[in-house]
PDB file with one MODEL, atoms N, CA, C and O in Angstrom:
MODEL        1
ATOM      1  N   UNK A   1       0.822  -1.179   0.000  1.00  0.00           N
ATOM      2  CA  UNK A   1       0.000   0.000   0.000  1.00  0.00           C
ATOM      3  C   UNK A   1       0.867   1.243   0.000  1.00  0.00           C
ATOM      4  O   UNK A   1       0.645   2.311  -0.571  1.00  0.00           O
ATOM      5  N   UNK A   2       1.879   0.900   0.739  1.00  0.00           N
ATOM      6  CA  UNK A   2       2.648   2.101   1.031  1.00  0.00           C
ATOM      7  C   UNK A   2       3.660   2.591  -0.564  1.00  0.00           C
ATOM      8  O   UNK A   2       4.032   3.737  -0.817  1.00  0.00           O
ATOM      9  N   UNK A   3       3.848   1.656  -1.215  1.00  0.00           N
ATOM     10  CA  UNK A   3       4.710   1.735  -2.655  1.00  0.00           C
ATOM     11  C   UNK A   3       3.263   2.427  -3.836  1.00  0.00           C
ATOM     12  O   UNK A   3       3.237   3.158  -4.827  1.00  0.00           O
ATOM     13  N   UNK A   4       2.507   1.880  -3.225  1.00  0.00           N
ATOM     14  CA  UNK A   4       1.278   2.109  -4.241  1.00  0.00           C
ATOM     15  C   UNK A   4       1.280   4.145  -3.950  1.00  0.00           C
ATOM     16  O   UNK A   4       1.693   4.985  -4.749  1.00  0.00           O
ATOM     17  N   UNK A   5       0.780   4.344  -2.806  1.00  0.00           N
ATOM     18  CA  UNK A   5       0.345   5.325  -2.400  1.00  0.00           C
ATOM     19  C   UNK A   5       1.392   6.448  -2.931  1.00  0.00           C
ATOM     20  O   UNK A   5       1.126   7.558  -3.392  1.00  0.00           O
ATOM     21  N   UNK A   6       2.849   5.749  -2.706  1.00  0.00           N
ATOM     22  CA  UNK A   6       4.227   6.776  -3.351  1.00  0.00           C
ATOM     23  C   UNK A   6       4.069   7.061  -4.490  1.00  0.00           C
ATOM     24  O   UNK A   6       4.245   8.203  -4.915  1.00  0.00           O
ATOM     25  N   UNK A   7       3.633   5.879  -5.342  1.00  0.00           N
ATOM     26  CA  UNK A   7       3.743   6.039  -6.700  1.00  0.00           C
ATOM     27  C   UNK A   7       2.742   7.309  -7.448  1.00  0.00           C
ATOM     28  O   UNK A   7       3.077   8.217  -8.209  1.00  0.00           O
ATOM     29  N   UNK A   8       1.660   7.016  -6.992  1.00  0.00           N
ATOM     30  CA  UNK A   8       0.231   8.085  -6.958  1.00  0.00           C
ATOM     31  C   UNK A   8       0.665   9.164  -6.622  1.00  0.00           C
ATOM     32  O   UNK A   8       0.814   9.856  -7.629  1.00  0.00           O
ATOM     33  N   UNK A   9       0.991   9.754  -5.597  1.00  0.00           N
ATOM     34  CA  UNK A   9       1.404  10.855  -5.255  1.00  0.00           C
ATOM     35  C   UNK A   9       2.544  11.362  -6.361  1.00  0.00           C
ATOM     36  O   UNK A   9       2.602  12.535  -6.731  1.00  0.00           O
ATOM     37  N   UNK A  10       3.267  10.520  -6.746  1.00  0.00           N
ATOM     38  CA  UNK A  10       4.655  10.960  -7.752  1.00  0.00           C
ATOM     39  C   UNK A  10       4.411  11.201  -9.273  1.00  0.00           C
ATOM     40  O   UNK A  10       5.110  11.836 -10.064  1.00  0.00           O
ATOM     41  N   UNK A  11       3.096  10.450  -9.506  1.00  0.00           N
ATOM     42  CA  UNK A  11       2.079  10.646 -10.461  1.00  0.00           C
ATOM     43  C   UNK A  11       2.521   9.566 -11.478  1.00  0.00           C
ATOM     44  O   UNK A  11       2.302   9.816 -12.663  1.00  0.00           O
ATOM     45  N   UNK A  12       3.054   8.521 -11.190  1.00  0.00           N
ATOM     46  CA  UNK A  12       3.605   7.295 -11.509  1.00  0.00           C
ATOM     47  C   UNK A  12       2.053   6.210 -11.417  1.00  0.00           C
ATOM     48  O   UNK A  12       1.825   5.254 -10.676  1.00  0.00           O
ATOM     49  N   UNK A  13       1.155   6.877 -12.546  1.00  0.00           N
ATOM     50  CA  UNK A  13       0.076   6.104 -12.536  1.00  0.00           C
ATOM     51  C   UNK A  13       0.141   5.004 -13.004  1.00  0.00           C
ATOM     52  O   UNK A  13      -1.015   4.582 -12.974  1.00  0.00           O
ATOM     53  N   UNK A  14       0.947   4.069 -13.536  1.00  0.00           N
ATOM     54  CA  UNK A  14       1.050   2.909 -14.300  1.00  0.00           C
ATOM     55  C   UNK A  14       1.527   2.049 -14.020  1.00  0.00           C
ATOM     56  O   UNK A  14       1.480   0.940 -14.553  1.00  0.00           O
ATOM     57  N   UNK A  15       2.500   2.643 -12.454  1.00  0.00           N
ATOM     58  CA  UNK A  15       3.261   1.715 -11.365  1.00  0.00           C
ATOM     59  C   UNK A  15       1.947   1.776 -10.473  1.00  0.00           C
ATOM     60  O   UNK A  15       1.369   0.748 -10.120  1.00  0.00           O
ATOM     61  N   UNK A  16       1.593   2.826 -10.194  1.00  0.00           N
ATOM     62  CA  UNK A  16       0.470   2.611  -9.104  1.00  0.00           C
ATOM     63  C   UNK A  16      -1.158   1.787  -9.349  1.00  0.00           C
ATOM     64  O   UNK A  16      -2.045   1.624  -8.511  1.00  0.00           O
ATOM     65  N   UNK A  17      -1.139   1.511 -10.315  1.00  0.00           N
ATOM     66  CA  UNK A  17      -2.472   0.977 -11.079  1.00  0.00           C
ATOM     67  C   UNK A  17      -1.726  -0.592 -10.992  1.00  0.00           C
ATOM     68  O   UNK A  17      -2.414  -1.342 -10.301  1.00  0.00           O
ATOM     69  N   UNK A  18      -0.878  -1.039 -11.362  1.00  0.00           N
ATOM     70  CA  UNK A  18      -0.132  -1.981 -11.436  1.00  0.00           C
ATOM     71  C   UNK A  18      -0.028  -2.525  -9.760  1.00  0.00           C
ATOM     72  O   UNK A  18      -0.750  -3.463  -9.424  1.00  0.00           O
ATOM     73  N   UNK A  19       0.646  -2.061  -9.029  1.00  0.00           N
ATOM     74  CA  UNK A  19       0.505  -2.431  -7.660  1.00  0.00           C
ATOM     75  C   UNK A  19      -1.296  -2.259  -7.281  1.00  0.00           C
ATOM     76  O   UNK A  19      -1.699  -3.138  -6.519  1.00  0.00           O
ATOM     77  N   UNK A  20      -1.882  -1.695  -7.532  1.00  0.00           N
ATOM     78  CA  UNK A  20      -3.460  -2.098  -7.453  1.00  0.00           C
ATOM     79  C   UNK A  20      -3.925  -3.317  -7.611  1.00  0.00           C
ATOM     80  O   UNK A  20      -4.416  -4.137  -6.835  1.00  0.00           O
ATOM     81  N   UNK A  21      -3.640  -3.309  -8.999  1.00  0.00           N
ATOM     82  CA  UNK A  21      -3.988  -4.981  -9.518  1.00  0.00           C
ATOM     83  C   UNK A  21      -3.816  -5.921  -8.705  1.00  0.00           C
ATOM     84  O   UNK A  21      -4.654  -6.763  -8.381  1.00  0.00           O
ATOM     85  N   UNK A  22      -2.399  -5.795  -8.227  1.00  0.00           N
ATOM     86  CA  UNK A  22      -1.956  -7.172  -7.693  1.00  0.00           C
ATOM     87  C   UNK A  22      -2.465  -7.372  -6.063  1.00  0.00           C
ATOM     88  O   UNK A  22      -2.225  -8.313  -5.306  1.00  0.00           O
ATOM     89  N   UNK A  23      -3.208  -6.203  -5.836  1.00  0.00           N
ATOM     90  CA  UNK A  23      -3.049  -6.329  -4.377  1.00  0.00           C
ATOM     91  C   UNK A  23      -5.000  -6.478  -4.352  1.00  0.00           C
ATOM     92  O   UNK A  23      -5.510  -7.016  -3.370  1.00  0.00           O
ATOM     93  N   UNK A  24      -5.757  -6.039  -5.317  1.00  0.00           N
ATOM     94  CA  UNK A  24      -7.494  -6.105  -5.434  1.00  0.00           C
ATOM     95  C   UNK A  24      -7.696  -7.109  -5.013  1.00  0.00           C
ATOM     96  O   UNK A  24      -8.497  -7.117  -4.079  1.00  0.00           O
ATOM     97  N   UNK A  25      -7.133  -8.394  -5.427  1.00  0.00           N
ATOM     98  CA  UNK A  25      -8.069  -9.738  -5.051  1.00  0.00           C
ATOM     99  C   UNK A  25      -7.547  -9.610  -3.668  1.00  0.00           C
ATOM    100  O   UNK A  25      -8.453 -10.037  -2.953  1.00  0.00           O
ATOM    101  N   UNK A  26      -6.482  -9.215  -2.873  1.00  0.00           N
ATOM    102  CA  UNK A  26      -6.623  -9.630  -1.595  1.00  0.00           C
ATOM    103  C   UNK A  26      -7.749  -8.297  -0.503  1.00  0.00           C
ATOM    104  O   UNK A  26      -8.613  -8.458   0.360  1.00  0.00           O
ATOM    105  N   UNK A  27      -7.259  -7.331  -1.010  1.00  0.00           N
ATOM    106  CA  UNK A  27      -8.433  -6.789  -0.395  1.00  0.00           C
ATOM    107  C   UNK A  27     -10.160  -7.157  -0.474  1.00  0.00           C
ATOM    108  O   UNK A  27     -11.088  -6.961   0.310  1.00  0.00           O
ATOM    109  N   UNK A  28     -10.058  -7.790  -1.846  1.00  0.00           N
ATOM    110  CA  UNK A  28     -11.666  -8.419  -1.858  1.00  0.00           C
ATOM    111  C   UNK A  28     -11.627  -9.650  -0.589  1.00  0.00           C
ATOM    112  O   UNK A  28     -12.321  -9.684   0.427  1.00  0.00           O
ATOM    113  N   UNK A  29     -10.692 -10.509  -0.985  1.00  0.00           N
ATOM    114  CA  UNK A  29     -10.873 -11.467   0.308  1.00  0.00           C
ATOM    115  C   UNK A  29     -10.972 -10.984   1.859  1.00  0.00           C
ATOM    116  O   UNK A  29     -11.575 -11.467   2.818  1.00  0.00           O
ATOM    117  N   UNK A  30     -10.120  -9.814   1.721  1.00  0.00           N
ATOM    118  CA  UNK A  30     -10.480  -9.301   3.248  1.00  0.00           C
ATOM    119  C   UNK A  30     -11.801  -9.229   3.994  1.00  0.00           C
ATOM    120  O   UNK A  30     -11.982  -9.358   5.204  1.00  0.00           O
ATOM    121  N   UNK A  31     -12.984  -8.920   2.713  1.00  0.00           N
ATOM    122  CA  UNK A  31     -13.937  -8.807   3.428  1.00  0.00           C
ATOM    123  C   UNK A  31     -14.618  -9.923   3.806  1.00  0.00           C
ATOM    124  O   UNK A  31     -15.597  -9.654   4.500  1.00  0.00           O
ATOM    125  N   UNK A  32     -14.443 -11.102   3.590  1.00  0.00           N
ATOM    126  CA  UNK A  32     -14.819 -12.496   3.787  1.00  0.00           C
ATOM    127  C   UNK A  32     -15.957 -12.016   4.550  1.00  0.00           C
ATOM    128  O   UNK A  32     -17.134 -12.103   4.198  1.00  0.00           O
ATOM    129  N   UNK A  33     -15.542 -11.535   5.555  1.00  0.00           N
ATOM    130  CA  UNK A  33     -16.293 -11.623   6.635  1.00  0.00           C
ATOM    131  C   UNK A  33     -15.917 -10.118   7.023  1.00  0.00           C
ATOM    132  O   UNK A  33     -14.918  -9.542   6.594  1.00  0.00           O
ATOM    133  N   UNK A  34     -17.050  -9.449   8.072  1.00  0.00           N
ATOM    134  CA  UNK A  34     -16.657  -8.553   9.258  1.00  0.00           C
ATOM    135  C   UNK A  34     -15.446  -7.568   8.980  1.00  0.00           C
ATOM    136  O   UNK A  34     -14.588  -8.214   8.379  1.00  0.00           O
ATOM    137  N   UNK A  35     -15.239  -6.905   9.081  1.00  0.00           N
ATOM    138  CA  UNK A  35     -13.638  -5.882   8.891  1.00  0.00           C
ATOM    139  C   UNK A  35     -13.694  -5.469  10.170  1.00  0.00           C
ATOM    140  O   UNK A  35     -14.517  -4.600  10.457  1.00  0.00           O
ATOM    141  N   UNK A  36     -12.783  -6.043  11.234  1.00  0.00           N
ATOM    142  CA  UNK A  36     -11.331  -5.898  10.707  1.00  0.00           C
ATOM    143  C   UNK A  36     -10.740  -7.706  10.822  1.00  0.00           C
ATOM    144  O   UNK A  36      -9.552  -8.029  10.827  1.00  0.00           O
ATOM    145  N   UNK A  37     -11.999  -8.737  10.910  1.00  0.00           N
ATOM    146  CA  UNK A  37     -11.693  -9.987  11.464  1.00  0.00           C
ATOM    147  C   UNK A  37     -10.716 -10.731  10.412  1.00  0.00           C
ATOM    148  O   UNK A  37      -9.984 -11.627  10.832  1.00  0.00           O
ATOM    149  N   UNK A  38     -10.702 -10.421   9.258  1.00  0.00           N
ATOM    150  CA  UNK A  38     -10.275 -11.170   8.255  1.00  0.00           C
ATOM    151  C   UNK A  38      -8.489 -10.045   8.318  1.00  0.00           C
ATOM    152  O   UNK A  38      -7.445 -10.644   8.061  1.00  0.00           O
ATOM    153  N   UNK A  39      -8.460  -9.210   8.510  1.00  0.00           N
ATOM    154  CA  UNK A  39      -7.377  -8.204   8.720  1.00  0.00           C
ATOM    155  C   UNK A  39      -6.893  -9.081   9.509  1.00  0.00           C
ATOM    156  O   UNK A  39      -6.169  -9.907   8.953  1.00  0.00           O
ATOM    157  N   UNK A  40      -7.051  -9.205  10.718  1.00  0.00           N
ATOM    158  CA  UNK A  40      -6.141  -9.723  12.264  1.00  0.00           C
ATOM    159  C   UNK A  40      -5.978 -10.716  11.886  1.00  0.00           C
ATOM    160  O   UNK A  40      -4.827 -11.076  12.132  1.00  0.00           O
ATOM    161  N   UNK A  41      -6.788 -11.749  11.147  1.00  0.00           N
ATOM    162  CA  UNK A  41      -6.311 -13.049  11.142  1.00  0.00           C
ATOM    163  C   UNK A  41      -5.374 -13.155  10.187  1.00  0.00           C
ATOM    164  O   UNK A  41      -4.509 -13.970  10.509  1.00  0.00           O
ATOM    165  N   UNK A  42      -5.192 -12.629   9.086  1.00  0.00           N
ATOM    166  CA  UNK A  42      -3.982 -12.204   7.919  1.00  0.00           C
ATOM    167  C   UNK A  42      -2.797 -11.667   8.954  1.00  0.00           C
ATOM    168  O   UNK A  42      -1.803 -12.392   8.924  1.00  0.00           O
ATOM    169  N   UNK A  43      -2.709 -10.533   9.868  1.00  0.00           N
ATOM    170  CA  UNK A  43      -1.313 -10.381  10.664  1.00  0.00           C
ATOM    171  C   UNK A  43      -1.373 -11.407  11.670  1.00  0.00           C
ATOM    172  O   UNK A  43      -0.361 -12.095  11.531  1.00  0.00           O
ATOM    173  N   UNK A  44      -2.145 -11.876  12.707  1.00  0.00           N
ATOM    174  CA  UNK A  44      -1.832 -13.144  13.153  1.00  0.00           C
ATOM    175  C   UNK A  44      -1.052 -14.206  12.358  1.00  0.00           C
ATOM    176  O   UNK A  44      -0.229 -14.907  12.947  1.00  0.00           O
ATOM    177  N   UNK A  45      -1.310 -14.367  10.873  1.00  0.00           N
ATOM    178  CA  UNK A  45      -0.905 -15.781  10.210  1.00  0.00           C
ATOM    179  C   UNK A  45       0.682 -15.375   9.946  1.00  0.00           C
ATOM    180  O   UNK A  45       1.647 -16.119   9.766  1.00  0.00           O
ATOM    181  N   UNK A  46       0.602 -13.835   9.989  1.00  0.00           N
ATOM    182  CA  UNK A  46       2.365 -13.469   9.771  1.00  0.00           C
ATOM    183  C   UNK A  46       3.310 -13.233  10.668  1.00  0.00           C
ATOM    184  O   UNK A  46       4.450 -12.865  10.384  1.00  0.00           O
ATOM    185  N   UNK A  47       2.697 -13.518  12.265  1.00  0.00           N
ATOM    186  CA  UNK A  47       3.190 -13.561  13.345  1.00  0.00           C
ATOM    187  C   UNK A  47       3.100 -12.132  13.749  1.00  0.00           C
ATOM    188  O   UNK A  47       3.393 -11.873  14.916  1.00  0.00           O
ATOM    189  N   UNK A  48       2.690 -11.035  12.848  1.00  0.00           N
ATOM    190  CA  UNK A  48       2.478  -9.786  13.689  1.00  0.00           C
ATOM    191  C   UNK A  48       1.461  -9.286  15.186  1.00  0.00           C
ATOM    192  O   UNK A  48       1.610  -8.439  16.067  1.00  0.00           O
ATOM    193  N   UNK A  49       0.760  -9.980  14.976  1.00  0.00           N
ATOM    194  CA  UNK A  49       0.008  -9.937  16.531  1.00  0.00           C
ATOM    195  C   UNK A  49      -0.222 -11.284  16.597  1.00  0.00           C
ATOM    196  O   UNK A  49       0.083 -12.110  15.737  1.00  0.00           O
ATOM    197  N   UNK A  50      -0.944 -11.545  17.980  1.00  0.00           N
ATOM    198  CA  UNK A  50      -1.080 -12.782  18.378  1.00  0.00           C
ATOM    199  C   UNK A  50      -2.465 -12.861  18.214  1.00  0.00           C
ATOM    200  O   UNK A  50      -3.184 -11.873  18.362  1.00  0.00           O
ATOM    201  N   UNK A  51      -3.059 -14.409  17.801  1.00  0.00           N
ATOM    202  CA  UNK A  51      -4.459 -15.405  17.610  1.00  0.00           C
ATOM    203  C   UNK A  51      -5.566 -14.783  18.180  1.00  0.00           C
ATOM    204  O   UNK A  51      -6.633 -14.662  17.578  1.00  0.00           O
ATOM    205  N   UNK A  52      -5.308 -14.266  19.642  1.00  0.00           N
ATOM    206  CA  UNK A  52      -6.876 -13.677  20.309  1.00  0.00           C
ATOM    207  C   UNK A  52      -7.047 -12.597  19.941  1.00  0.00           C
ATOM    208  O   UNK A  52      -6.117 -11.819  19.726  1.00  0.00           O
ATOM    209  N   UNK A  53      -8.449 -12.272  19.766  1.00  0.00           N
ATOM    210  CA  UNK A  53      -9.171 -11.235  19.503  1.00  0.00           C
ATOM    211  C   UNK A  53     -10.332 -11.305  20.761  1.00  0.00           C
ATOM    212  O   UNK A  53     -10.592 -12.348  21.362  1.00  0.00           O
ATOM    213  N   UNK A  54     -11.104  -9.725  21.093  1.00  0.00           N
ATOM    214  CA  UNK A  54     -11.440  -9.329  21.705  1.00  0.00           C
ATOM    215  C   UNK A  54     -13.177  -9.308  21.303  1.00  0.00           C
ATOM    216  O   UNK A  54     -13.373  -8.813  20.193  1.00  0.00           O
ATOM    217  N   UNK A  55     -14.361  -9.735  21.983  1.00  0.00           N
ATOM    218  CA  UNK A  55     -15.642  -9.341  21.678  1.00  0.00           C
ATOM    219  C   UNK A  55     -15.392  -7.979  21.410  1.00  0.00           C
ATOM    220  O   UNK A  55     -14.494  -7.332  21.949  1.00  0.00           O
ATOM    221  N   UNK A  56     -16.488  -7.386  20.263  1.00  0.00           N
ATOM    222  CA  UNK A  56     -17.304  -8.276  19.710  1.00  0.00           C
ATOM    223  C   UNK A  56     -16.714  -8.994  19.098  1.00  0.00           C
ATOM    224  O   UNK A  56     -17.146 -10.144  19.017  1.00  0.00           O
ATOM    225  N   UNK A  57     -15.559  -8.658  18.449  1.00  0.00           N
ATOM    226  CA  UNK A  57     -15.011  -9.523  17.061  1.00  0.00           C
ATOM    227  C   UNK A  57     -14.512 -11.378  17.221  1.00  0.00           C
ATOM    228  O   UNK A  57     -13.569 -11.953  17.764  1.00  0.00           O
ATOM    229  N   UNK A  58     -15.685 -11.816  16.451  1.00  0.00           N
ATOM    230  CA  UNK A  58     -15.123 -13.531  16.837  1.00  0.00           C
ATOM    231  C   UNK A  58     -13.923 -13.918  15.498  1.00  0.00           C
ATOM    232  O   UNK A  58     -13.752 -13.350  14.420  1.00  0.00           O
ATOM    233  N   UNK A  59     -13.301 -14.988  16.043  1.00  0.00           N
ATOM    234  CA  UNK A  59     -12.143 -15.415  15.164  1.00  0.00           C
ATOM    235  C   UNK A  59     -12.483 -15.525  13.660  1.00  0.00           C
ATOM    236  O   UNK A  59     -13.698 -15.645  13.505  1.00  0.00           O
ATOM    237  N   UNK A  60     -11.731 -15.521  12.422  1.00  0.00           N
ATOM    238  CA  UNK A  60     -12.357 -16.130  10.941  1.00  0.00           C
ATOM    239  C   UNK A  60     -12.713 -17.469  10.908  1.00  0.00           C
ATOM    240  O   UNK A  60     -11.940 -18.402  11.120  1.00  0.00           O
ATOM    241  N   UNK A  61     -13.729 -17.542  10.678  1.00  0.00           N
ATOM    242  CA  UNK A  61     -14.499 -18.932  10.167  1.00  0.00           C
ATOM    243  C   UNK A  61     -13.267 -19.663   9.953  1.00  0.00           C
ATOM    244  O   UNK A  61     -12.312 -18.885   9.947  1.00  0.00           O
ATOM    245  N   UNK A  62     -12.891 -21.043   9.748  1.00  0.00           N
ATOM    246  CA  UNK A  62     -12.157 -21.877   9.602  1.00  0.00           C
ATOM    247  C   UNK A  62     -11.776 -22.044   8.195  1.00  0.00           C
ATOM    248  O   UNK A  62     -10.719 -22.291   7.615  1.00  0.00           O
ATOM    249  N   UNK A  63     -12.897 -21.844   7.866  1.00  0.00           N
ATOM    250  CA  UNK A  63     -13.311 -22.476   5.987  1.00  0.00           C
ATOM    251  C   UNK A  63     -12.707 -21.480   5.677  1.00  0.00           C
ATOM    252  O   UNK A  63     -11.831 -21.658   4.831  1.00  0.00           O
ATOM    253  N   UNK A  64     -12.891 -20.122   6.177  1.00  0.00           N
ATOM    254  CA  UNK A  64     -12.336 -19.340   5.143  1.00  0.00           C
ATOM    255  C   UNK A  64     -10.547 -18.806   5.220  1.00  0.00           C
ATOM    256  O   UNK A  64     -10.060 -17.828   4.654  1.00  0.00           O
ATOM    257  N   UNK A  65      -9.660 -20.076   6.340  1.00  0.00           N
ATOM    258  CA  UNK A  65      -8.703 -19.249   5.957  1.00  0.00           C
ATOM    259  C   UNK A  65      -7.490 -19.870   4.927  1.00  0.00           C
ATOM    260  O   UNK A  65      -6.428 -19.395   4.523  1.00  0.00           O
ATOM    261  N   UNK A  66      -8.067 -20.952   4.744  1.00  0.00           N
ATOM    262  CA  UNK A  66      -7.207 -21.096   2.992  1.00  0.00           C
ATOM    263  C   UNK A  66      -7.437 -20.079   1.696  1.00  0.00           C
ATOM    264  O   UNK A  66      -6.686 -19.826   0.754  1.00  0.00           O
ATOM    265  N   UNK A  67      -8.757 -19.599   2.015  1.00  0.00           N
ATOM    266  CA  UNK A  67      -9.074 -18.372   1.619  1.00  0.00           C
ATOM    267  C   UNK A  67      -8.284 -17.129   1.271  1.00  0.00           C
ATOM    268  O   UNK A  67      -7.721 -16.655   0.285  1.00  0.00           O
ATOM    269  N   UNK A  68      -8.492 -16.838   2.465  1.00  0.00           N
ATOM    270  CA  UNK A  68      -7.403 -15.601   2.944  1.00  0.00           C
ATOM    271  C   UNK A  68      -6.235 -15.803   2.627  1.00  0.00           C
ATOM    272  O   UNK A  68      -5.777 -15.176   1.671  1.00  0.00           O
ATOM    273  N   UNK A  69      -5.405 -16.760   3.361  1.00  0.00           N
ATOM    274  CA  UNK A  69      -4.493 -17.162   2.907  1.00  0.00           C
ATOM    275  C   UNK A  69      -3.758 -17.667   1.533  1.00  0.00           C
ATOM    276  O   UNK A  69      -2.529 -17.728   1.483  1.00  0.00           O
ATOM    277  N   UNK A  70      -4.682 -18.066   0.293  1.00  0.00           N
ATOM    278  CA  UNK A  70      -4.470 -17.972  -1.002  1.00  0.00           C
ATOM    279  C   UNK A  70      -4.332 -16.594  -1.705  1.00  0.00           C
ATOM    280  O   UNK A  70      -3.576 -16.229  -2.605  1.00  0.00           O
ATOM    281  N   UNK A  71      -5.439 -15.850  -0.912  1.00  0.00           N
ATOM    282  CA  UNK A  71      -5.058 -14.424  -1.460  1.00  0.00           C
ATOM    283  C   UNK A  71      -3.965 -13.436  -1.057  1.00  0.00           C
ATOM    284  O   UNK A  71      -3.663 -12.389  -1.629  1.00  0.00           O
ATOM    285  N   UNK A  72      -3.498 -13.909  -0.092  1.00  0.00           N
ATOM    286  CA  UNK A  72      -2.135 -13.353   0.425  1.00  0.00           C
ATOM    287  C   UNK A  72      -1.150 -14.008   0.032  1.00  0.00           C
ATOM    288  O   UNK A  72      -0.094 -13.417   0.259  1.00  0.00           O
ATOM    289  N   UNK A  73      -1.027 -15.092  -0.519  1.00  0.00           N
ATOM    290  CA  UNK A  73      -0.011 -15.701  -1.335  1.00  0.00           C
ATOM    291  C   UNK A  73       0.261 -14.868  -2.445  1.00  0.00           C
ATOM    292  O   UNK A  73       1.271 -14.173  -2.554  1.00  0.00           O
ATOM    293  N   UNK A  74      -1.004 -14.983  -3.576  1.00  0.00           N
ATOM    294  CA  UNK A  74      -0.940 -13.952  -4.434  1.00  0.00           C
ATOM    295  C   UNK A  74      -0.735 -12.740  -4.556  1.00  0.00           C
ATOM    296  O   UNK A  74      -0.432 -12.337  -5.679  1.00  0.00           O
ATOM    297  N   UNK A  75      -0.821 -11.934  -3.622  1.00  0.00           N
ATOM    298  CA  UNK A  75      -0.279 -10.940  -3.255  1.00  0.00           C
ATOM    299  C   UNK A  75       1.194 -10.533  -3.056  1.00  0.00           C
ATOM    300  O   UNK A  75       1.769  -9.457  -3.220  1.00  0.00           O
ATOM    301  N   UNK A  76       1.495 -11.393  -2.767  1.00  0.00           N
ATOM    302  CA  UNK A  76       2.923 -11.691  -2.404  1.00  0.00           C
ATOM    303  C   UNK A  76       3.366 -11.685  -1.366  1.00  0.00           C
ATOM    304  O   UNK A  76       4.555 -11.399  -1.223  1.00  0.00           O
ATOM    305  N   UNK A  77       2.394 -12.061  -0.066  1.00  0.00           N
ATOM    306  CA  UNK A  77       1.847 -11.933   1.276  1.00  0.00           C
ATOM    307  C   UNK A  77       2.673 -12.541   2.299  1.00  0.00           C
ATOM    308  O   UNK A  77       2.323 -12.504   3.479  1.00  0.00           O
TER     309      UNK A  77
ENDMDL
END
């Protein structure tokens, strides 16, 4: 996001449309579910925070985190 956002600002629309692309399908998966549940469980899976989450927010469905996790592959996640 942060290379994307440089590029835009620098007016490097063709790098920044380009880093879009690659990053759309994972933001679509984000919304699986709930925002920000599908978020935490993506930095949980990268060791940036830890597994628990706090009511209201319950954990991601099970099913969906090959999900998530395919789309953060592709991403380059």
């Amino acid at each position: 996001m942060a290379k994307m956002c440089a590029a835009a600002l620098a007016g490097q629309w063709a790098e920044a449309l380009a880093i879009n692309r690659q990053l759309l399908p994972l933001h679509l998966k984000l919304f699986v579910e709930a925002n920000p549940i599908p978020v935490k469980w993506a930095m949980a899976e990268r060791g940036l925070i830890g597994p628990a989450v706090r009511l209201p927010l319950t954990p991601l469905s099970a099913g969906l985190h090959d999900t998530v996790r395919a789309a953060m592959r592709a991403a380059g996640i």
